[in-house]
N, C-alpha and C positions, 0 to 999 in steps of 0.2 A: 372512350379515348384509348388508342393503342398505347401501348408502351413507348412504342419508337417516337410518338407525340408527344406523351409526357416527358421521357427524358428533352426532349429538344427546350420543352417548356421549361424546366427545369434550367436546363445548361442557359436557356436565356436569361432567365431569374436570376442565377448567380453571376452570371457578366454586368448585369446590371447593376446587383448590390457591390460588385468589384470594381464598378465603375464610379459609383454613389461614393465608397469607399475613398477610393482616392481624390474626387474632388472637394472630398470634406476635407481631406489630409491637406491637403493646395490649400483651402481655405484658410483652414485653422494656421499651415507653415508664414502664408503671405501675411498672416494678421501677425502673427509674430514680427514680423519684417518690418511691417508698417507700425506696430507699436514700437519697435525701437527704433525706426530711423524719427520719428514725432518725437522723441524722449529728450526731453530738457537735456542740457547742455551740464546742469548740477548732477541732476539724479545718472546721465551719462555718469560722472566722476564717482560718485557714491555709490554705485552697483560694481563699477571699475575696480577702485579700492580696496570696495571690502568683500568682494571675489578672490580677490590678490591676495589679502589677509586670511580670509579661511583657507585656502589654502595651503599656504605659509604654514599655517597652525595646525595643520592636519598633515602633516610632510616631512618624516624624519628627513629625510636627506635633504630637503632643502633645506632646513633649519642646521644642521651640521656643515652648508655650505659647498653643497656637492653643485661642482660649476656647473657639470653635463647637466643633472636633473632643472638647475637653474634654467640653462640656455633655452630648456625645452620646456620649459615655463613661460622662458620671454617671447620663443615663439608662437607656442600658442593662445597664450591669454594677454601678452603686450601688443609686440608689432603688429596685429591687426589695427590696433588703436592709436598707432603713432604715425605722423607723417615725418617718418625717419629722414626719407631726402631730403624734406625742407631742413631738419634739425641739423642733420651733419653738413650740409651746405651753409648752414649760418654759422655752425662752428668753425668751418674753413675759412670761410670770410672771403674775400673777393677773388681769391686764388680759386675758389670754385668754378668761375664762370672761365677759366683758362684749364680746371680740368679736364685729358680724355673721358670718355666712356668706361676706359679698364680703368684709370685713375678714382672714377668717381664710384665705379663699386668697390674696390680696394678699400678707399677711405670708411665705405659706410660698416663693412666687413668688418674691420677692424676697430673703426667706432664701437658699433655694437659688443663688438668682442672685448675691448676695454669695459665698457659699463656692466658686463654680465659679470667679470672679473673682480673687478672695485664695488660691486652691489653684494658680492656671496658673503663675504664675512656680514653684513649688516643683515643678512636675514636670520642670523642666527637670536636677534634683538627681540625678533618678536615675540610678544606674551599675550597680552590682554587689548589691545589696542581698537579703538574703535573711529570710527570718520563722525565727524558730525560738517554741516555745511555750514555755509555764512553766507546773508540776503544776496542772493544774485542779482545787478544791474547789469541790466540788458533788456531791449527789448526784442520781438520775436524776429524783428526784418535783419538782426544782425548776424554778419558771416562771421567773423571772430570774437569772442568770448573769454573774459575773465573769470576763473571756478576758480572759489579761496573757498577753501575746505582748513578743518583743525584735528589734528590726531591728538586724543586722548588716550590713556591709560600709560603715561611714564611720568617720569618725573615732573615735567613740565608739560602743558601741551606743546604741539609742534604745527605752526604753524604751513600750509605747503597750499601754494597754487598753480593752477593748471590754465594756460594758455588754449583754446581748442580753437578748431576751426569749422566747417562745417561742410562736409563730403559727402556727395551723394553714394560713392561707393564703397564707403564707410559700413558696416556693421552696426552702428548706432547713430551713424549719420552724423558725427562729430569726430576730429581724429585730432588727439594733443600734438601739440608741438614743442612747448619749453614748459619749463618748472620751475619753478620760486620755491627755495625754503628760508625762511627768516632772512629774504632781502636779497637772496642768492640766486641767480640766473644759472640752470645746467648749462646752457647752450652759451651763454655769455661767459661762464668761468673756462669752460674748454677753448673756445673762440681766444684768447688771451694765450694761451699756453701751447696752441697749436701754431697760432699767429708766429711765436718766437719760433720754433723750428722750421715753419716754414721762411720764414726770413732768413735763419740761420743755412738751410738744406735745401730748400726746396721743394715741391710736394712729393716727390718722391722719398725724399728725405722722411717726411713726415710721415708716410705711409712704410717705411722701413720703422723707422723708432714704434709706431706703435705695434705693430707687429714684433719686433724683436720684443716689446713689453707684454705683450701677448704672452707669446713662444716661454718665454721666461716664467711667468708664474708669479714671479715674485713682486711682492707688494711695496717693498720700496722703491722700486723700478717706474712705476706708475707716478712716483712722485706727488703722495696726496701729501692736502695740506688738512685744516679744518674745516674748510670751505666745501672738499671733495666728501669729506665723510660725511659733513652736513647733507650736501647735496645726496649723496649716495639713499637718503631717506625717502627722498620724494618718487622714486619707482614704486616703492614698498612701503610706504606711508610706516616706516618704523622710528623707531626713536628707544 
């Protein structure tokens, strides 16, 4: 065999194992995919959470409350996981379906920008804390899902549940939509307090206030109660 033969043999060999190569990589990536879009709707929450949490605990600046480092937290390891539109549209409450397009990003804009804001002081909570789950009732044909989960390691545990749904385009093939802590609705407690300025102002009204709360920084601006700092746990399963 010439040379000129054997390299060709050769060059064919390694297109081949470069080929072999990558539909191992395809396989092994899609098995990944497929294993999380199958992923219980609990263990969804429980891998969620205490992902959230080690990193938390591994993050000076998040833990010191550094909003930028937060924000870029919530986007890359939350908002994939939340059906945000659905949550800031039930916070709006029926004034939704009368907002624009610019109105309805605004609102979410600024939604989000509120809760990254009223969540930073609460990361600084974390210590030791761990998720443990509670029996799931459901069965497999169902599109919405109750996840009661309990945070340990503070004083008390803390109870916190998760509303999901189920999305095909989803990342784990479930995306939250509301939170329960000790009896508290996120999307129900803002819904009430958004409610009043919209009726007061209107939605543009409402999408100035939160925004000038934004822009402002400051935490009595935001007008939390116990309810908000309560709730403020359930992103971050702190306590």
């Amino acid at each position: 065999m010439n040379s000129t033969a054997l390299q060709t043999q050769i060059d064919l060999a390694m297109k081949i194992l470069t080929l072999t190569r990558r539909v191992l990589l395809s396989l092994l990536l899609l098995g990944g995919v497929c294993a999380w879009a199958e992923e219980a709707p609990d263990q969804f929450i429980r891998r969620l959470t205490t992902d959230l949490l080690d990193t938390v605990k591994n993050d000076a600046s998040l833990k010191s409350g550094d909003v930028q480092r937060l924000s870029q937290l919530v986007d890359q390891k939350i908002m994939p996981h939340l059906n945000f539109q659905r949550m800031t549209a039930a916070a709006v409450g029926p004034a939704w379906r009368q907002a624009s397009p610019e109105q309805r990003s605004r609102l979410q804009d600024e939604f989000k920008a509120l809760l990254v804001r009223t969540y930073a002081g609460a990361v600084s909570q974390v210590k030791d804390q761990t998720v443990a789950l509670k029996p799931l009732r459901s069965s497999p044909s169902d599109t919405e899902v109750l996840v009661r989960t309990e945070v340990r390691g503070g004083a008390e545990p803390v109870a916190i549940d998760y509303r999901v749904e189920k999305a095909s385009d989803a990342p784990a093939g479930w995306r939250i939509y509301n939170m329960n802590v000790a009896g508290i609705w996120l999307v129900d407690t803002y819904r009430t307090q958004f409610g009043q300025e919209i009726n007061a102002k209107g939605l543009d009204g409402l999408i100035a206030v939160l925004a000038e709360r934004n822009k402002s920084g400051d935490r009595k601006s935001t007008r939390l109660n116990s309810s908000h700092i309560t709730i403020s746990y359930a992103v971050f399963c702190l306590k």
